[in-house]
N, C-alpha and C positions, 0 to 999 in steps of 0.2 A: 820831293815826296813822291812827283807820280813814277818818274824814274825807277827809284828804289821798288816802287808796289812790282812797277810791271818786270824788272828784275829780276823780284823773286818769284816771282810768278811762272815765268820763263823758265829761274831753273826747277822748280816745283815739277813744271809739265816736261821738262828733260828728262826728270829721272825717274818718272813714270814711264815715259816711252822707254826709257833705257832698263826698266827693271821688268817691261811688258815684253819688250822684244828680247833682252836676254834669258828670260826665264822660257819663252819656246825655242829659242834656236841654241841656247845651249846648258841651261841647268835642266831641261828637262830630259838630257840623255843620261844623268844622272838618279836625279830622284824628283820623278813625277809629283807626288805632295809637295814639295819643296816648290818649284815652278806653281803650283799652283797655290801657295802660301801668296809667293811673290805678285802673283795677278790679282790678287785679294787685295794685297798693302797696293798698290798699283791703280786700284779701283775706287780704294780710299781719297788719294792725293788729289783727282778735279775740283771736288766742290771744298777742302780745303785750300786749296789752292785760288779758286773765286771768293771767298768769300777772305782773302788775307789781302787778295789783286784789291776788293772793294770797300776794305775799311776805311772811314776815316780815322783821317793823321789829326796831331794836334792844332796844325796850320792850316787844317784845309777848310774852307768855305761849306756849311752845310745847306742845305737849300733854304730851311727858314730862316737863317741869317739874317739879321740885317743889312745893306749892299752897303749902307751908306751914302745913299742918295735919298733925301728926306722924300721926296716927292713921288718917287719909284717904291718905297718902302711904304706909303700912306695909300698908292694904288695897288701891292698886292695885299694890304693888312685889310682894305675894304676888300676886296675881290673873294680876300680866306673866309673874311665875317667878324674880324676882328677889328676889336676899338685898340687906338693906340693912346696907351696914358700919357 
């Protein structure tokens, strides 16, 4: 799972950098709106990009889980304020 996140994540922020950097050094000797269209979709891609790196997956542990260790799980459900039935 985290493989996959950070994966796409990676190529997410490539082709930001690759659609930042070719739209100044070379769509822009063309047609300036255009490059600057591209910096826009460009500016877009970080925070979707963070926020697909940090979703959880169906397998993944979410922090109020239970661990599975009755004793560990009875000291944070006191700690939160919670009774366990």
């Amino acid at each position: 799972m985290y493989a996959r996140r950070r994966r796409n994540y990676f190529l997410m922020m490539g082709g930001c950098v690759a659609l930042f950097v070719s739209a100044w050094a070379v769509v822009r000797l063309w047609s300036m709106p255009v490059a600057i269209a591209m910096c826009v979709v460009a500016m877009v891609i970080p925070p979707i990009a963070a926020m697909i790196a940090n979703r959880r997956g169906p397998d993944d542990r979410w922090w109020d889980d239970p661990s599975g260790d009755p004793k560990s799980d009875e000291w944070w459900d006191e700690l939160d304020g919670r009774k366990r039935h």
